[in-house]
KOLTI-387372 format. One line per 5 residues: number of its first residue (from 1); for each residue x, y, z of C-alpha. Coordinates in steps of 0.25 Angstrom, whole numbers. Layout:
! residues N
NUM) X Y Z; ...
! end
This chain:
! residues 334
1) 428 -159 551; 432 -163 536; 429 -177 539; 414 -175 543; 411 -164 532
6) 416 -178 523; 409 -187 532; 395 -176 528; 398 -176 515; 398 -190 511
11) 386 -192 520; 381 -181 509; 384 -186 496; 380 -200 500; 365 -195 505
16) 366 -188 488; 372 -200 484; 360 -209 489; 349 -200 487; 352 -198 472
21) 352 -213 471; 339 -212 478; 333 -203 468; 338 -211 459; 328 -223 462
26) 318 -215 466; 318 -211 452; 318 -226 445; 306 -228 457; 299 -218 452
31) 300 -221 439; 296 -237 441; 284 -232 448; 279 -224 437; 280 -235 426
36) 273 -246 436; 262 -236 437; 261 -234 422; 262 -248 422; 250 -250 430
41) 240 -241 423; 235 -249 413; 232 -260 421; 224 -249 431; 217 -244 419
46) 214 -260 415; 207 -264 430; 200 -250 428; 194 -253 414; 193 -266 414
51) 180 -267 422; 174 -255 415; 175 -264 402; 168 -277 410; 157 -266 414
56) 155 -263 401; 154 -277 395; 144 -281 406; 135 -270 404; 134 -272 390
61) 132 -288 390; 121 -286 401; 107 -293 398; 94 -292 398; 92 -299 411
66) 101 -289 421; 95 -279 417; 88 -270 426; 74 -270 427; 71 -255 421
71) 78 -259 408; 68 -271 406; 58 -263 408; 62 -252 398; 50 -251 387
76) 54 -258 374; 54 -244 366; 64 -239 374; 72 -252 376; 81 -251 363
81) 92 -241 365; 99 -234 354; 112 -241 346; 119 -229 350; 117 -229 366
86) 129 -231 373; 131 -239 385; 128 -230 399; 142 -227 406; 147 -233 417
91) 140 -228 430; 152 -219 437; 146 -225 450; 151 -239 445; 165 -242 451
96) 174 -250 443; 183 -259 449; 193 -268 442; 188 -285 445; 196 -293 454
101) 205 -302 452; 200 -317 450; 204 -327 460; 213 -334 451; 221 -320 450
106) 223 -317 463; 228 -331 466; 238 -328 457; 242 -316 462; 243 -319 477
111) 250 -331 471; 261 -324 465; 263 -314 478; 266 -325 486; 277 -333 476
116) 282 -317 474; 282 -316 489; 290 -329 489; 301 -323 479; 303 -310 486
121) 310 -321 497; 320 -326 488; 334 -321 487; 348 -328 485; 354 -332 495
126) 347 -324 503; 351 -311 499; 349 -308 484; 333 -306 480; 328 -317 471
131) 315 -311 469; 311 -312 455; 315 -327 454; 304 -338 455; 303 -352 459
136) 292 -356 453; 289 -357 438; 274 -355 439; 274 -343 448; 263 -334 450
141) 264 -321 438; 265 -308 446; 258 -297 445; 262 -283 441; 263 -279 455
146) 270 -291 460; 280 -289 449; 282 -274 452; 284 -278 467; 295 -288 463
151) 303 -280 456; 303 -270 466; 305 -280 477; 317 -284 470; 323 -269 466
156) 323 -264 480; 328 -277 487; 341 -273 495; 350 -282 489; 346 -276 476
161) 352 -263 483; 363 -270 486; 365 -274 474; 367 -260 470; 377 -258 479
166) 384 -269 474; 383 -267 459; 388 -250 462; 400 -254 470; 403 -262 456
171) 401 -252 449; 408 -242 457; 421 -251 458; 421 -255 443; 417 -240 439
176) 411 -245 427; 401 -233 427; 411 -221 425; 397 -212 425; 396 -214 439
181) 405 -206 451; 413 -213 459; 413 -215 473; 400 -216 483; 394 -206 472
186) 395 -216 459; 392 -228 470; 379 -224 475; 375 -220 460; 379 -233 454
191) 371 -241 465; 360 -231 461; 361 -235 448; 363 -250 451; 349 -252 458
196) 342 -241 450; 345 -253 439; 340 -264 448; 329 -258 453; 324 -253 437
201) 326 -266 429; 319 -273 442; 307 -266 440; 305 -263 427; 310 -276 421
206) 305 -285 434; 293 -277 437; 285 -266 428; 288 -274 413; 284 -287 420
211) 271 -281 426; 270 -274 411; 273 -285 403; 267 -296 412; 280 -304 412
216) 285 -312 427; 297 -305 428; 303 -317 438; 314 -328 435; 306 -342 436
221) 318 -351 441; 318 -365 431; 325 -373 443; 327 -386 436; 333 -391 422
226) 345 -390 417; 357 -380 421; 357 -376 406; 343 -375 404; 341 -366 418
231) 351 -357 416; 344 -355 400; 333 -351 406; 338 -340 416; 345 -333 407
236) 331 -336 396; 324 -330 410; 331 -315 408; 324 -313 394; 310 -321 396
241) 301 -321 407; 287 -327 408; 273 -320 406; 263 -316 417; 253 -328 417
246) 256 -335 406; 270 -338 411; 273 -340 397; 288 -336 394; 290 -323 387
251) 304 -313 384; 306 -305 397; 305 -291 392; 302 -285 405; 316 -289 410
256) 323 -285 399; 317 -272 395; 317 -270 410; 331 -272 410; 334 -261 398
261) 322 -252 405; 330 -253 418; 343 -249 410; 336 -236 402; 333 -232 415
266) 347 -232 421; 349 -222 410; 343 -211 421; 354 -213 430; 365 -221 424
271) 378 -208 418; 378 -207 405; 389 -216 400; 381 -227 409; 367 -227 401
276) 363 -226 386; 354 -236 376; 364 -244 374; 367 -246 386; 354 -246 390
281) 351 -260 382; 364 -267 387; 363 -265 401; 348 -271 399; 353 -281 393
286) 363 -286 404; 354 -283 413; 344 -293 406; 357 -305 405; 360 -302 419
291) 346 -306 423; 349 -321 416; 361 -322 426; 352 -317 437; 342 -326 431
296) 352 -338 432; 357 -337 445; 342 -337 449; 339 -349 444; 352 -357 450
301) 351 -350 462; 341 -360 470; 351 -371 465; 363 -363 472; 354 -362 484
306) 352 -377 486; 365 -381 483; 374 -371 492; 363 -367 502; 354 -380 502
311) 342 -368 501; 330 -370 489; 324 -357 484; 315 -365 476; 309 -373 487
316) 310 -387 480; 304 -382 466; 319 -384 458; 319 -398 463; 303 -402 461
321) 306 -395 448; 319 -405 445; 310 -415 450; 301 -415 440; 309 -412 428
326) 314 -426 432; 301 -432 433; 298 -428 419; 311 -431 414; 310 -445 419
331) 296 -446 413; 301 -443 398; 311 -453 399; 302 -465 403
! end
């Protein structure tokens, strides 16, 4: 009899346990949903504008010659309107629509979902997602949605789950945040914790800033050069990124004020002596250096791959890439 009411009672406090931690997400949810659709106003009220002005302009630029056959034939007295007559309104049986895209912008942007398509395959050794990595240096800029999906592909992978798990069971072992209980009680918040920072410095840093600021928020692997020079540029990689378009390289603000964005946030469900300012900045901070190891091992990883597993990620572009740097190197010396 004592044995089942404990058998109940666990059963209990586990079913608390995970529902608090589902409220918790559901609330990080909620609020990334509200900042993507605030985010996404201005650009409504652009497409709704903007072909209000292009009305505007061409009905004042009209000529003589399309004009309608009951203005030509106004009487000359009456032909001369006053300096202070106003333009008529727009008809409200005129429905305006944005204009569609040109050829050359649709191209692009089915050209990007497929090479985004293509990423969402890769993972390390199988396992690990490898999403926001990029094989190829002239890839196609994403739109805001394509970004947004991206990061969010990537925040609710399992492994990032797993992850989690992992990263609580650390936490739980070392008891390095006295704030939270111990046993399955602290365990479960910790792993709450754990992902509610994955999932908020993935979508804000990796998702709505980048759509805002119109940065890629991928890592473009180099793939060739020197050891010195390739690992120079990883770490360069976690504090600059390239601009939408222009693919001119510019400082990553999006990941790095995503990163102290995501710690400020923590503060809502972090105890006390776990959250502050000052905390705030550092933990952003190290969030930030650990995305140029992460940035790294990225980079190297397809030269594990074909060294341990005889597997290329990159299908052949590091070695057409190594090709070429030696053509052109044998080109300056002659």
């Amino acid at each position: 009899m004592f044995r089942h009411c404990r058998i109940k009672f666990s059963i209990v406090r586990w079913a608390i346990l995970i529902s608090g931690v589902i409220v918790r997400i559901s609330r990080i949810w909620l609020l990334t949903l509200a900042t993507i659709a605030l985010a996404a106003a201005p650009l409504r009220a652009e497409e709704i504008n903007a072909p209000h002005s292009r009305w505007q302009d061409d009905s004042q630029n009209a000529t003589p010659d399309t004009q309608s056959p009951a203005v030509a034939d106004k009487k000359p007295e009456t032909a001369h309107a006053p300096e202070s007559a106003t333009p008529n309104p727009v008809p409200s049986n005129i429905q305006l629509t944005p204009a569609p895209a040109t050829p050359s912008e649709q191209s692009q942007r089915e050209k990007a979902e497929q090479q985004l398509k293509a990423q969402e395959k890769q993972r390390v050794l199988g396992v690990v997602p490898s999403f926001n990595v990029s094989y190829l240096n002239d890839a196609a800029s994403l739109t805001r949605t394509q970004k947004i999906r991206l990061a969010f592909r990537s925040s609710v992978d399992p492994v990032t789950f797993g992850v989690a798990l992992v990263v609580a069971g650390y936490h739980e072992a070392d008891n390095d945040q006295s704030g939270f209980p111990w046993g399955a009680k602290g365990y479960g918040e910790r792993a709450g914790a754990a992902y509610l920072d994955t999932f908020s410095s993935n979508m804000i840093g990796n998702g709505i800033l980048p759509a805002l600021l119109h940065q890629d928020p991928r890592y473009f692997r180099l793939g060739h050069g020197s050891k010195t020079h390739r690992v120079l540029y990883a770490a360069a990689m976690a504090v600059v990124c390239k601009h939408d378009n222009t693919g001119k390289w510019e400082p990553n603000y999006s990941n790095i004020a995503g990163n102290i964005a995501s710690g400020a946030l923590s503060n809502l469900y972090y105890p006390g002596n776990n959250s502050g300012v000052g905390l705030t900045i550092s933990n952003g901070m190290i969030v930030t250096a650990e995305g140029a190891f992460g940035a790294m091992f990225q980079e190297f990883w397809p030269d594990i791959s074909r060294k341990l597993f005889h597997k290329d990620p990159t299908q052949g572009r590091d070695a057409a890439a190594t090709a070429a740097d030696s053509a052109k190197q044998k080109g300056e010396k002659q």
